[in-house]
C-alpha positions in Angstrom: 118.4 62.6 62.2 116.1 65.4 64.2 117.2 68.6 64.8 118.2 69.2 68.6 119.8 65.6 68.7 120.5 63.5 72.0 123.5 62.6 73.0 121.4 58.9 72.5 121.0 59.7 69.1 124.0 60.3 68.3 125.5 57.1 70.1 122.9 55.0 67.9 124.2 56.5 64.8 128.1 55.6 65.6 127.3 52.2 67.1 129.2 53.6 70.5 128.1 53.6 74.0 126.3 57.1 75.2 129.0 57.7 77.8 131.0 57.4 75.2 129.7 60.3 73.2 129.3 62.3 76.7 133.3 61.7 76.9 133.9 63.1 74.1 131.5 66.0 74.0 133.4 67.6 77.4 136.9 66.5 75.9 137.8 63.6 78.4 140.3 60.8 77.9 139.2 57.3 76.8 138.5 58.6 73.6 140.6 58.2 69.7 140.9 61.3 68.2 139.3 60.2 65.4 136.3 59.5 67.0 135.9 62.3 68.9 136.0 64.3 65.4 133.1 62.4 64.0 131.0 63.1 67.1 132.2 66.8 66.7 131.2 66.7 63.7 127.3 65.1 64.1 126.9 66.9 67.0 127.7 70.0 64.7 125.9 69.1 62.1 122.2 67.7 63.7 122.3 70.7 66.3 123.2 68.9 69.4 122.7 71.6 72.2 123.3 70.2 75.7 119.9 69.6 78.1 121.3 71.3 81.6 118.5 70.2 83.2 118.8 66.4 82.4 122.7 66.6 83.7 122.1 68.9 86.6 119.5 66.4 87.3 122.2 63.5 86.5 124.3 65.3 89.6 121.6 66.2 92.0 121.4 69.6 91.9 119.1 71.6 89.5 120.6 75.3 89.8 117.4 76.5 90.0 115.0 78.2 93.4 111.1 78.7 92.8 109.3 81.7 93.8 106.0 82.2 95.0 104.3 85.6 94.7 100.4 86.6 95.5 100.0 88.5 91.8 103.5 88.9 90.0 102.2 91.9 88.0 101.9 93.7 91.5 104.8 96.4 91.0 105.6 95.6 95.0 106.2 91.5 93.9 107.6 92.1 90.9 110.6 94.4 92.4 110.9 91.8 95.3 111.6 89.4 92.5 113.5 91.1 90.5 116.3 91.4 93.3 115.6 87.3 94.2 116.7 87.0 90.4 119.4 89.3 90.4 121.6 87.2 93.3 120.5 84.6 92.0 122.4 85.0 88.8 125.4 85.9 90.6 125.4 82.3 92.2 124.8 81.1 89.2 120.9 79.9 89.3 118.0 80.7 87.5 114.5 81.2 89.2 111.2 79.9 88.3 108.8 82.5 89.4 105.0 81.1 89.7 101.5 83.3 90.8 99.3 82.5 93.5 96.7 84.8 92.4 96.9 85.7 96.1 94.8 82.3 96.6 95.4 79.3 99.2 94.9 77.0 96.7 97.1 77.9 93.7 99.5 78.8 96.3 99.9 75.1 97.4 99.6 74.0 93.8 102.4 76.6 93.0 104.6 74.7 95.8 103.7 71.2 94.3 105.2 72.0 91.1 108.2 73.7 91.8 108.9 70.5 93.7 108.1 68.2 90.8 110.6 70.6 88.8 113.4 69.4 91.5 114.5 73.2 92.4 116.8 73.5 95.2 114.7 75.6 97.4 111.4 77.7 97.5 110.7 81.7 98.7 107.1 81.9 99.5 105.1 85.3 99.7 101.9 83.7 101.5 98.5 84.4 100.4 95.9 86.4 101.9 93.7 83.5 102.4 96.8 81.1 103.7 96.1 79.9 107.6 96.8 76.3 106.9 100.5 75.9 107.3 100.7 71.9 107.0 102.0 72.1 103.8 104.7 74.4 104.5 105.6 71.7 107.5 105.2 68.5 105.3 108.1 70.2 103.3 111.1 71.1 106.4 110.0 67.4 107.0 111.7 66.7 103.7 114.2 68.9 104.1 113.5 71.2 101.2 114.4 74.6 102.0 112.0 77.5 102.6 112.0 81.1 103.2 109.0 83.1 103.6 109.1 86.6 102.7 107.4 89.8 103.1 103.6 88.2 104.3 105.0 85.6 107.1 103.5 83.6 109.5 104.8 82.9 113.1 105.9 79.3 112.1 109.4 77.6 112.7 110.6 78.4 109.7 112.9 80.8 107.9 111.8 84.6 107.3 112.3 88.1 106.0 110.1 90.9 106.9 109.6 94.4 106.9 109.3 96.1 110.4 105.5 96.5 110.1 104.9 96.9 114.0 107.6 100.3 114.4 106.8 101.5 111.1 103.1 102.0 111.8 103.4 103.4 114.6 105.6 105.7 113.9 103.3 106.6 110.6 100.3 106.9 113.2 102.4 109.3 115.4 103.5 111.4 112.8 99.5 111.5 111.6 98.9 112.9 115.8 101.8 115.2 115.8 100.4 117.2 112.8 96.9 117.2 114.6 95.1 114.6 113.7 92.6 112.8 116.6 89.9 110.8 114.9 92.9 108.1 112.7 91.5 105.5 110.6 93.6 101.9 110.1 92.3 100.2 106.9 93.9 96.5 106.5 93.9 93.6 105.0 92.6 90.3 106.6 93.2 90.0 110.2 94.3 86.6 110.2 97.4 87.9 108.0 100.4 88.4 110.3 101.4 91.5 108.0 97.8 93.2 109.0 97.9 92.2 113.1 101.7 93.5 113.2 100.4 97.1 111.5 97.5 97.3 113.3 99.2 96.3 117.0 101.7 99.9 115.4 98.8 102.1 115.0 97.1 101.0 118.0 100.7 101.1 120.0 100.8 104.6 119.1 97.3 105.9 119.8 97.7 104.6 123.8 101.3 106.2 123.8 99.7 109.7 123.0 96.5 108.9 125.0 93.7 108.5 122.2 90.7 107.0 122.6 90.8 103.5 120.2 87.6 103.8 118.8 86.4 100.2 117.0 84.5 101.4 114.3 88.0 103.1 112.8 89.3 100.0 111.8 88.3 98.1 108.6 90.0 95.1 108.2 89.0 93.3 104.9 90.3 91.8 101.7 93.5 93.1 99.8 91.7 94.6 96.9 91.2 98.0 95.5 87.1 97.1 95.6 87.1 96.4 99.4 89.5 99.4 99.5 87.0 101.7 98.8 83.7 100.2 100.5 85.7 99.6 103.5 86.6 104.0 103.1 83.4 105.1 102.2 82.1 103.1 105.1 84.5 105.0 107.2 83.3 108.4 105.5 79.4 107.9 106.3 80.3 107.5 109.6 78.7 111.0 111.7 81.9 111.9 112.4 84.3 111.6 109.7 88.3 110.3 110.4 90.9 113.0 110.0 93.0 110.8 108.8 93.7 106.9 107.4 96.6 104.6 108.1 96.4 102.3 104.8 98.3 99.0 104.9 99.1 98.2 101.6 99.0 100.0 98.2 95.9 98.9 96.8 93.7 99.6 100.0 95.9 103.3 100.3 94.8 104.2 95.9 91.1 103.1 96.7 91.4 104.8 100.0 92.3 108.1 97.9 89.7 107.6 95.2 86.8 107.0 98.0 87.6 110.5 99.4 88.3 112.6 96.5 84.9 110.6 95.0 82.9 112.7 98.0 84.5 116.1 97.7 86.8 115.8 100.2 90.0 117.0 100.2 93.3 115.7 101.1 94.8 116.7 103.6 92.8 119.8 103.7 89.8 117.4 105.4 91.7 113.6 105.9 95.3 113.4 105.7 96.6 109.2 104.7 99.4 107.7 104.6 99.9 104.6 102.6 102.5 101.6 102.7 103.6 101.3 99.1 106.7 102.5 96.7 107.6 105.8 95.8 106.6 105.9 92.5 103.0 105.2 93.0 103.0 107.7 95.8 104.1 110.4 93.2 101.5 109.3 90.7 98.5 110.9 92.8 97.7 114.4 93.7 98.5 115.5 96.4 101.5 113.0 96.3 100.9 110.6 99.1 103.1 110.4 102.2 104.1 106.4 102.4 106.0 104.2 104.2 108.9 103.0 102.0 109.9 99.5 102.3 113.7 98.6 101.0 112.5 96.2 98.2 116.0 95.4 97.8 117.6 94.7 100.7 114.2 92.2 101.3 115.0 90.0 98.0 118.9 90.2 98.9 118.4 88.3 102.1 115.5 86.2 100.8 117.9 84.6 98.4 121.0 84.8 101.2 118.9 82.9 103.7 117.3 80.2 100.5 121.5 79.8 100.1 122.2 79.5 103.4 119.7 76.1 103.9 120.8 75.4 100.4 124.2 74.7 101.5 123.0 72.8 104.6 122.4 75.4 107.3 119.1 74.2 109.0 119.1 77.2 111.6 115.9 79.2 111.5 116.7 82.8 110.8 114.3 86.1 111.1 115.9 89.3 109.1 114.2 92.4 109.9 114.1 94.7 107.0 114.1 98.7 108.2 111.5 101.4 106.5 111.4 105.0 106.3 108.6 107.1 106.3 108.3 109.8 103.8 106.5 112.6 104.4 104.7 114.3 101.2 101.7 116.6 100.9 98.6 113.7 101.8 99.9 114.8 105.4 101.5 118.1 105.6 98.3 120.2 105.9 96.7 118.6 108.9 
């Protein structure tokens, strides 16, 4: 007999019937003592391990959620995760995390096979490029449950988010307070609700104080650390250089940095910024950067609490606002 045997295997070597063998596996009546020894004993011996998938399959429910992320190695995903996982465990499922690569197409492709691995329910961190939501629809039209988290779209369906809107606009005031007048916004795509909700904050916050918006101080471009920096040193040819930048994400808030300490400049001497990313990478540059800090935990907690919730039949579509706090460090304190 092969190693890792079947409870089929086994049945063919005893001449017995597999539910037999499954009977006596678990310990159920129906089955001589005798028997159930020998089977003990095979099972023992050939290195029978029980398939969970195959019986949680059996009984229509896998114990396991997918999770798609725009790049997993991203420390912002990956502590997003980590926290889906961690709940997760304590309801006793497993996750199977997949990467976008921050593409439309994987994404969907990510989708399709978590379905063809039968999890209970999907978390979805959409892509930069994602504007076609017929695939997210297709699925609540076979009832499999979705949440989208962090980058959501203004869809019926299911969603966790950071308060982008209040918390750049409070960044943006704090960034006029200390003096500054000419404030850059650098942002991804602007057909990514995450991008039009900052943006609306900064802008929110230059007509409350009664600045000028000036076009040509807003670079809305791809989520990379290349357009990052051409988007910045765009801003930096300009005649009249920004006092200070509003970045939307990490990536666009280190190239950001690196574009103005690549031209002499110096921060916040000449441009103050403020960045939306975690504390860790803020402390890693110098200056250290003043950031918006997003509650990484409290967002995968009530991911996986609203997954659970459609999970166990509740088809209401929720929106959970997720709070910020702006930390103030020394890319702002010398405006």
């Amino acid at each position: 007999m092969k190693k890792s045997v079947s409870q089929r295997d086994i049945a063919k070597v005893l001449g017995v019937n597999v539910s037999t063998i499954s009977r006596a596996l678990k310990g159920l009546p129906g089955v001589s003592q005798d028997l159930r020894q020998k089977v003990l004993e095979l099972a023992d011996e050939n290195g029978y391990r029980p398939n969970p998938f195959a019986m949680s399959l059996r009984y229509g429910a896998t114990r396991m959620i997918g999770i798609v992320v725009p790049d997993i190695a991203y420390n912002h995903y990956a502590h997003i995760v980590k926290w889906i996982e961690e709940e997760a465990k304590k309801n006793g499922y497993m996750c199977i995390v997949t990467d976008s690569s921050d593409k439309y197409k994987n994404e969907v492709g990510c989708v399709k096979q978590l379905i063809n691995m039968h999890v209970e329910g999907i978390a979805i961190c959409l892509s930069q490029e994602t504007v076609d939501f017929t695939y997210l629809e297709r699925l609540q039209t076979d009832n499999i449950p979705i949440v989208l988290f962090d980058r959501v779209a203004d869809i019926r369906c299911s969603t966790v988010s950071f308060n982008d809107v209040e918390s750049a606009r409070q960044a943006t005031l704090h960034l006029i307070d200390s003096g500054a007048k000419r404030i850059a916004f650098l942002g991804g795509p602007n057909q990514m609700k995450q991008t039009i909700d900052r943006k609306h904050g900064y802008l929110e916050a230059l007509r409350e104080r009664g600045i000028t918006i000036r076009k040509r101080l807003v670079k809305c471009g791809q989520i990379s650390f290349n357009s990052g920096l051409s988007d910045t040193l765009t801003l930096l040819d300009q005649p009249e250089i920004p006092g200070a930048i509003l970045a939307d994400n990490g990536l666009l808030s280190i190239a950001a940095f690196q574009a103005i300490r690549s031209r002499g400049l110096r921060i916040p001497e000449d441009i103050a910024i403020i960045g939306f990313m975690s504390d860790w990478v803020s402390g890693m540059t110098y200056p250290r950067m003043t950031f918006i800090k997003q509650n990484l935990k409290e967002m995968g907690q009530n991911t996986f609490k609203l997954l659970m919730d459609q999970i166990r039949g509740d088809l209401s579509v929720k929106h959970v606002v997720v709070n910020t706090r702006l930390n103030v460090r020394e890319s702002t304190s010398k405006i």
